[in-house]
C-alpha positions as CSV (number, residue, x, y, z in Angstrom):
1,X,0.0,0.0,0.0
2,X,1.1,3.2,-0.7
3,X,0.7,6.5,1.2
4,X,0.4,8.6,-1.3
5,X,-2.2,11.1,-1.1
6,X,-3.8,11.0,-5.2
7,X,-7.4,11.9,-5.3
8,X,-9.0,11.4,-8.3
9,X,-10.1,15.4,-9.3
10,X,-14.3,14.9,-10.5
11,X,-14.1,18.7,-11.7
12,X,-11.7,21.0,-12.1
13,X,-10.5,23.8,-9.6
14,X,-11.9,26.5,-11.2
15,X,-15.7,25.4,-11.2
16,X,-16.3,26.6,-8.0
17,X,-15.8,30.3,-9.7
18,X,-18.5,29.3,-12.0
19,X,-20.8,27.9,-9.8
20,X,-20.7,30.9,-7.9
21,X,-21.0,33.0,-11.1
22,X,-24.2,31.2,-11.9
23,X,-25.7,30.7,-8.9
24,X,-24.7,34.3,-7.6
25,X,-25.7,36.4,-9.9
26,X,-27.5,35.1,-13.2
27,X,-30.0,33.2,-11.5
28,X,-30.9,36.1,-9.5
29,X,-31.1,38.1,-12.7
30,X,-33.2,35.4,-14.4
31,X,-35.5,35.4,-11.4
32,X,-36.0,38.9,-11.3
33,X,-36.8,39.3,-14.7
34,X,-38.8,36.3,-14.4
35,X,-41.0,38.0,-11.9
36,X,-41.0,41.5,-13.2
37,X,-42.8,40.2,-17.2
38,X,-45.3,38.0,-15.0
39,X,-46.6,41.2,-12.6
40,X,-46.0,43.8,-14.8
41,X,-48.8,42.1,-16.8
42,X,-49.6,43.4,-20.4
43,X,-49.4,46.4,-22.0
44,X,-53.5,46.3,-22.8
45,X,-54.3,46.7,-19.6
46,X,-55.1,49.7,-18.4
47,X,-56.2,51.0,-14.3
48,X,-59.0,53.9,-14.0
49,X,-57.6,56.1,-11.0
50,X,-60.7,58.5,-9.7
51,X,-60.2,61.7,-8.0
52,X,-61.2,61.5,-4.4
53,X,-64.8,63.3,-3.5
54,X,-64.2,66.9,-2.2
55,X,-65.3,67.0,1.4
């Protein structure tokens, strides 16, 4: 037996840089716009604001 320390490498060193890149700060970005096109709704719809009765 020997007692040398090889580890098999699964992924390289640098793909915790790109995990964090993707999972700090594009999924966030696709998230938010995501959530902005569904409650921003469409463009057709319109709200009727009223003025509020003089007292």
């Amino acid at each position: 037996m020997s007692d040398n320390n090889d580890h098999e490498v699964l992924v390289p060193a640098s793909a915790a840089k790109w995990i964090a890149l993707v999972g700090g700060i594009l999924v966030p970005i696709a998230l938010g716009v995501i959530v902005a096109n569904v409650y921003s709704g469409s463009e057709d719809q319109t709200v009727q604001v009223y003025p509020l009765p003089e007292e």
